[in-house]
C-alpha positions in Angstrom: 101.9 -113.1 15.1 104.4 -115.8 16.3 107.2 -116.1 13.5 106.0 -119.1 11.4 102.4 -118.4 12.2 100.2 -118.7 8.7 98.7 -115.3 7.9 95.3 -115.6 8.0 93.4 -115.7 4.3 92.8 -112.1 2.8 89.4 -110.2 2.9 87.8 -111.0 -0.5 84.6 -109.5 -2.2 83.3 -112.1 -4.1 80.0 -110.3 -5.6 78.8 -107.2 -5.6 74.8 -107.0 -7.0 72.3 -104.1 -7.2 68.2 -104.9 -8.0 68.0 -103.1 -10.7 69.8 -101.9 -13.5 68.1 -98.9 -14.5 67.4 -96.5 -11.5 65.1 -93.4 -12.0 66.2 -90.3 -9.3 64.7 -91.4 -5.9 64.3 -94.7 -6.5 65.2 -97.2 -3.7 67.6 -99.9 -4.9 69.9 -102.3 -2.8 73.4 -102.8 -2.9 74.3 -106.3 -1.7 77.4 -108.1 -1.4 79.1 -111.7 -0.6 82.4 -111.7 1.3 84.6 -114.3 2.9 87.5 -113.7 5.9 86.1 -110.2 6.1 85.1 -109.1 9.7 83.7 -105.2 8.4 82.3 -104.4 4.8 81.4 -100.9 4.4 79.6 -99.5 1.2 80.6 -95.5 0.5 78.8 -93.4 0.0 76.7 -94.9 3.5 74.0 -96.6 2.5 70.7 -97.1 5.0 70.5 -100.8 6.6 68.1 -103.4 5.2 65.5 -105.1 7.3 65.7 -107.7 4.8 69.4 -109.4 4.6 72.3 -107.8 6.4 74.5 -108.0 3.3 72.8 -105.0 1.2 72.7 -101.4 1.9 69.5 -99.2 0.4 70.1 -96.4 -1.3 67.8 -93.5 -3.1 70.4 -91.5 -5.1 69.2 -88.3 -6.4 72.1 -88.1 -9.1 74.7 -90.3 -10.7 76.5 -91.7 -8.1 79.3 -94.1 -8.1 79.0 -96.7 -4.8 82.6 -98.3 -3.3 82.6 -101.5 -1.2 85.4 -102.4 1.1 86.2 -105.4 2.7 88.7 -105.8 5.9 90.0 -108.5 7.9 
């Protein structure tokens, strides 16, 4: 970056939603999130794709499980 040169605005999460509240084991749920300046968001553990919107991940967990999303610039 030249000297001078603005930094480009930070990754930021801005929400982070699951449907539902209350999961039984096995149950499918989606993870979905709203970023801005973020060129990769990954969800951990992985999550399977959605056919539906681009911005959730489905998941089926078996146990308690806590989920981490990450934004980058």
């Amino acid at each position: 970056m030249p000297i001078g040169a603005a930094k480009p605005p930070a990754a930021k999460i801005i929400e982070v939603r699951v449907t539902a509240l209350e999961i039984k084991r096995g149950d499918a749920v989606s993870i979905c999130y709203k970023v801005s300046n973020s060129s990769t968001v990954r969800i951990d553990p992985p999550t399977k794709p959605s056919e539906r919107d681009p911005n959730c991940g489905i998941v089926n967990p078996q146990r308690t499980t806590t989920y981490t999303v990450t934004a980058t610039g």
